[in-house]
C-alpha positions in Angstrom: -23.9 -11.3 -12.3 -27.2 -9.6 -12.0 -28.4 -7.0 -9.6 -31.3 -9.1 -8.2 -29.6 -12.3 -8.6 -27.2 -11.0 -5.8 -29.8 -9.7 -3.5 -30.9 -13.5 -3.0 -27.3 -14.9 -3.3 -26.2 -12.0 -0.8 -28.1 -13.1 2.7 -26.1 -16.2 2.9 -22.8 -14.1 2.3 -23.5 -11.3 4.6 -24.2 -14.1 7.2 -21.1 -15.7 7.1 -19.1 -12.8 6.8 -20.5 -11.7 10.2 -20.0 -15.4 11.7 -16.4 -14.5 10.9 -16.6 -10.6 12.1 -17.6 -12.3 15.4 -14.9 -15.5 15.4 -12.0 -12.6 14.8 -13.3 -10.9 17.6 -13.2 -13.2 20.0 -9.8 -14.7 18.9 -8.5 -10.3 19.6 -10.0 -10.7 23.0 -8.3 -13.7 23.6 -5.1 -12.0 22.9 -5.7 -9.3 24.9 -6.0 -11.8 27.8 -3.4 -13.9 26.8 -1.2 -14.8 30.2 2.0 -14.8 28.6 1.6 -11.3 26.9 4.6 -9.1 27.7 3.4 -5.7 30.6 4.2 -3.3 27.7 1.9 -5.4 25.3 -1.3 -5.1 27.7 -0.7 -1.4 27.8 -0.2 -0.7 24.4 -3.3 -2.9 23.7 -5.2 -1.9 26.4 -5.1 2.0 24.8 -8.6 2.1 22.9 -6.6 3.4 19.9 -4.0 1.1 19.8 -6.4 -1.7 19.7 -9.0 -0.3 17.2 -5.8 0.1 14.6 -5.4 -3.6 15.6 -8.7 -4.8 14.7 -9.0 -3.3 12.1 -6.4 -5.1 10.7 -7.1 -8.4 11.9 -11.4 -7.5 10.5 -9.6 -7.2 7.3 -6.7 -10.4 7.1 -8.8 -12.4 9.2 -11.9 -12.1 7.2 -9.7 -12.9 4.1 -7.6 -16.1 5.1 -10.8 -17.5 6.6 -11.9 -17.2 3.1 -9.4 -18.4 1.6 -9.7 -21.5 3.8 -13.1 -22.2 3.1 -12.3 -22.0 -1.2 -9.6 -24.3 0.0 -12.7 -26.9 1.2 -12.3 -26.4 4.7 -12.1 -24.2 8.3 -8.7 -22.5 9.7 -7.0 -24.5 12.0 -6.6 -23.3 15.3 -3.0 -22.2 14.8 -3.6 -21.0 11.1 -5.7 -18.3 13.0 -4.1 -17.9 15.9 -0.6 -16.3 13.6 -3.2 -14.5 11.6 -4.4 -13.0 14.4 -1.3 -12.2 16.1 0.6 -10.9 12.7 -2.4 -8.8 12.2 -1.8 -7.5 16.0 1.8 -7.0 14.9 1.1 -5.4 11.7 0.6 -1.3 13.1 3.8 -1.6 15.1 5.3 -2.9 11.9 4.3 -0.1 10.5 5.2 2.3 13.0 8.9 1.1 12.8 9.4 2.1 9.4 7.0 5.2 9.4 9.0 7.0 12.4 12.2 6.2 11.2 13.8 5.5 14.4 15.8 2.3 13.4 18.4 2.2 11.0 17.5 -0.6 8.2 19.8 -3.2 9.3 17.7 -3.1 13.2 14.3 -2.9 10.9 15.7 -6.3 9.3 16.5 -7.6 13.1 13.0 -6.5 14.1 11.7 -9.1 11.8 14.0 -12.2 12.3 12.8 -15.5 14.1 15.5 -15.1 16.8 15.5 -11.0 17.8 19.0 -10.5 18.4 18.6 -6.4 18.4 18.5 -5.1 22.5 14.8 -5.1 22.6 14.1 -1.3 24.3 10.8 0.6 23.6 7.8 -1.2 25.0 6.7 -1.3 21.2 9.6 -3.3 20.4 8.7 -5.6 22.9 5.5 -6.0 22.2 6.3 -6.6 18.8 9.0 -9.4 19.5 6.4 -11.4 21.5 3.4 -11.2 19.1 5.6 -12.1 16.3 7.2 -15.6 18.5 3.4 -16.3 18.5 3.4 -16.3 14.9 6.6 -18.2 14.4 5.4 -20.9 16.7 2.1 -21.2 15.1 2.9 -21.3 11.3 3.7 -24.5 9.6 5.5 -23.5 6.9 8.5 -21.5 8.9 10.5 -20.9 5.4 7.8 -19.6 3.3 6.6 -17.4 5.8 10.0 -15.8 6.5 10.7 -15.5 2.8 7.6 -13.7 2.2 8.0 -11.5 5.2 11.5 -10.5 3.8 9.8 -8.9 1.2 7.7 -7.1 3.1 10.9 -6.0 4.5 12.0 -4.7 1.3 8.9 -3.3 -0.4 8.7 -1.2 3.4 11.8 0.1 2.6 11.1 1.1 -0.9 8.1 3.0 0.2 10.0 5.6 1.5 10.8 6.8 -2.4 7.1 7.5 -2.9 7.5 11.3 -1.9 10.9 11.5 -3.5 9.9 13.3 -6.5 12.6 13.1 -8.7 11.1 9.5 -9.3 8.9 9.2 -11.8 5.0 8.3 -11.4 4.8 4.4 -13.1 7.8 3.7 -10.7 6.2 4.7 -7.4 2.7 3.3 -8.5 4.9 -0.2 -9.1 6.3 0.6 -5.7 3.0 1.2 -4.0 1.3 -2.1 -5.9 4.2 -4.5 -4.6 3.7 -3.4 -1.1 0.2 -4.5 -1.4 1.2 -7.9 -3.5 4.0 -9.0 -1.0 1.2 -8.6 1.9 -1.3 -10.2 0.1 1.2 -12.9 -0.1 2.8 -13.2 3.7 -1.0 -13.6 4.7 -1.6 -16.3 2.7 1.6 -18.3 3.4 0.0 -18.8 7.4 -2.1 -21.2 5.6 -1.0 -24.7 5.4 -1.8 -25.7 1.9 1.0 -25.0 -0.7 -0.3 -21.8 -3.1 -0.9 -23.2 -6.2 0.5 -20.8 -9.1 -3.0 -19.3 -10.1 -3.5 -19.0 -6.9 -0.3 -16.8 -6.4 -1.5 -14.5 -9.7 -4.8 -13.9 -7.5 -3.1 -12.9 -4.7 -0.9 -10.2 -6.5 -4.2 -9.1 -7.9 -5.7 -8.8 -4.7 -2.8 -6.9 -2.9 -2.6 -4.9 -5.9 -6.6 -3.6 -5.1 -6.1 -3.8 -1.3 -3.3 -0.9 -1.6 -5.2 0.7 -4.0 -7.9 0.8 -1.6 -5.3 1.8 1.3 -4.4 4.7 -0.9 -8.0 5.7 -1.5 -8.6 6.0 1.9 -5.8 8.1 2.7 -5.7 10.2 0.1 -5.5 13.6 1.5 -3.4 12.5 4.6 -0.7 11.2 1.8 -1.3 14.0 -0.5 0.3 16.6 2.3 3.0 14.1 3.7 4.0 14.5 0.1 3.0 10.9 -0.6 2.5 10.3 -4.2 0.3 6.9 -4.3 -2.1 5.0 -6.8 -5.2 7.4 -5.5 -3.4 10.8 -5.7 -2.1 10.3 -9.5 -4.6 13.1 -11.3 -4.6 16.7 -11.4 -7.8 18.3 -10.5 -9.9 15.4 -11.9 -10.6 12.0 -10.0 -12.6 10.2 -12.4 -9.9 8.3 -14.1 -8.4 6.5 -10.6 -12.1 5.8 -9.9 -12.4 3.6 -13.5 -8.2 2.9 -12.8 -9.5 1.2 -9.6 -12.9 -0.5 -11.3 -10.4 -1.9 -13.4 -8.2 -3.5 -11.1 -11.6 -4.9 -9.3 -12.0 -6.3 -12.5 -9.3 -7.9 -13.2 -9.2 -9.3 -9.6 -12.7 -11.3 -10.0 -10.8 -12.3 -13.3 -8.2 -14.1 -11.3 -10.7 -15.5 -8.9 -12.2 -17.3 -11.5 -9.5 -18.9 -12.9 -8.7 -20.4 -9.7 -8.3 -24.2 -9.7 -10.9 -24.7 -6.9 -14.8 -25.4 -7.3 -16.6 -23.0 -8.9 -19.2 -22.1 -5.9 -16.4 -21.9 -3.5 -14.6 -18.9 -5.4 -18.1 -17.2 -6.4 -18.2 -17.5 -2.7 -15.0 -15.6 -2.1 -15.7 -13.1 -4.4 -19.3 -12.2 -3.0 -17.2 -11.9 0.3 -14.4 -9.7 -0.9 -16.9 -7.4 -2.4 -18.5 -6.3 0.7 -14.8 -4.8 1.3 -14.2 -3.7 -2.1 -17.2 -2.0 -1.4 -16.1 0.8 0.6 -13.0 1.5 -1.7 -15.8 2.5 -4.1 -17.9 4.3 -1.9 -15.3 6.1 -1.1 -14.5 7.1 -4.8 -18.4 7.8 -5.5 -17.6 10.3 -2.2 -14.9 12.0 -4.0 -16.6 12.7 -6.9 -19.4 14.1 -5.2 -17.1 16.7 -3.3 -15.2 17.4 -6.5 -18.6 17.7 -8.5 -19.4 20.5 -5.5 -15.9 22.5 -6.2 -15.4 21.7 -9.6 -12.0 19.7 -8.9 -10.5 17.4 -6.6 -7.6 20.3 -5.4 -6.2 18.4 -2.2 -5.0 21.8 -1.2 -8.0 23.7 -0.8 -10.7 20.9 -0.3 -11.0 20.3 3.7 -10.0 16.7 5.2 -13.2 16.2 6.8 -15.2 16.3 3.3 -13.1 13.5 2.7 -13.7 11.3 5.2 -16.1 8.4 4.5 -16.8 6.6 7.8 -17.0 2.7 7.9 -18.2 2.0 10.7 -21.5 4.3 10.5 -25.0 2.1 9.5 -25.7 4.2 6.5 -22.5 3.7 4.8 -22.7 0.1 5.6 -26.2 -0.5 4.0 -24.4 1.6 0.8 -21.7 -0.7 0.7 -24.2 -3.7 0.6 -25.4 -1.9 -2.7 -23.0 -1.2 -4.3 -21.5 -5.0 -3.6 -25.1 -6.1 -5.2 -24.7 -3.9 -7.9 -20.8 -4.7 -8.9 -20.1 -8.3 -7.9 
């Protein structure tokens, strides 16, 4: 679609992605004040840090299943959201459970059960037990949800061979994509609805260009925890993951369109994803400008900070808006 058919098509888009911006945050502050939230909860969400890691995941899965709901024809219920929100609040002490390798995989399995039978200890494990009852309560679909979280589980766990480096590169870069696909997935399944089969090639499509962009983003902080990921598979020159990951954008709005759901719903969707998809390749175009500057992308001798594409500042955001025009 054409640049300057998007800059009239885009108003409406931005507008509604912002109605939702604003929806998410009120559901985080409700969770923040929820009565029934554990003491070590309200301090660990109470830390400024802490709760920016959580909204920025619940900006991202929120924005997305409240898309998904409205190419489904209609609104998220008030429990579809409520587990979003609250498994997006769970998601960074998820993450932190496998990352600081303080559990042994069979109390990492525990960690994720609907009844925690593990001696709950550290006031993240608390914290984590109670916002995931909230989901458990709230989903309709118990089964699917656990069976999808399961493989979160696993693909977690098979993460950790992404710095062993005796594996070879297509294997870890399947590794990295399923982690992606399997979220994509456990999202998705705190929505009612059953997920139609085309609907399920989508969502692998879109996990697969959600880690992709995860990997972008963190490329030099992987690069030197010895990480090797879908952004960090070059030598000295980062122009093939930037068309590698126009690719896999491309393929994704493939999927979209084959989706068994009316056509101006899923052109919808897509306008809205791109305003994400956006800053993965603003972040690329970034890259390439630094490695235009050295002459290479060497993640040894290029500094972090040249790297760093902020997403929260005005100017990026207005960049982001043109490149979504541009590429959508």
């Amino acid at each position: 679609m054409g640049f300057w058919v998007n800059v009239w098509k885009y108003p409406s888009v931005v507008k509604q992605v912002l109605s939702d911006v604003k929806n998410i945050t009120s559901e985080l502050e409700l969770l923040k004040n929820d009565p029934h939230l554990p003491e070590a909860a309200k301090q660990i969400l109470n830390h400024k840090k802490a709760f920016h890691r959580v909204s920025q995941y619940a900006l991202v899965h929120g924005v997305l299943n409240l898309g998904i709901a409205r190419y489904l024809g209609r609104t998220l219920s008030a429990n579809e959201m409520k587990s979003t929100i609250y498994a997006c609040a769970s998601g960074p002490f998820f993450d932190d459970f496998f990352d600081q390798n303080q559990h042994t995989p069979e109390e990492l399995l525990q960690l994720i059960q609907q009844k925690i039978d593990l001696p709950l200890k550290s006031p993240s494990e608390i914290a984590y037990a109670y916002l995931l009852t909230q989901v458990y309560q709230n989903v309709s679909d118990v089964p699917r949800f656990y069976q999808y979280f399961n493989q979160v589980y696993q693909a977690q766990l098979n993460s950790k061979q992404l710095n062993n480096h005796q594996l070879d590169r297509a294997s870890k870069n399947a590794i990295s994509q399923q982690k992606g696909i399997v979220s994509a997935w456990v999202f998705r399944s705190l929505i009612a609805e059953d997920i139609h089969p085309q609907e399920l090639n989508m969502l692998q499509q879109l996990g697969v260009v959600g880690q992709f962009m995860d990997d972008i983003f963190d490329l030099h902080d992987d690069y030197h925890e010895g990480l090797q990921t879908l952004a960090n598979d070059y030598t000295t020159d980062f122009e093939p993951i930037y068309r590698r990951f126009q690719q896999e954008v491309q393929s994704l709005k493939h999927e979209i369109d084959l989706l068994p759901f009316p056509r101006k719903q899923t052109e919808c969707f897509w306008h809205e994803l791109m305003l994400m998809i956006s800053g993965g390749l603003l972040a690329c175009k970034t890259f390439l400008k630094v490695q235009q500057k050295y002459g290479h992308l060497d993640l040894n001798i290029i500094p972090r900070k040249e790297l760093i594409v902020d997403m929260e500042s005005k100017k990026n955001h207005v960049k982001m808006l043109l490149l979504a025009l541009k590429h959508a």
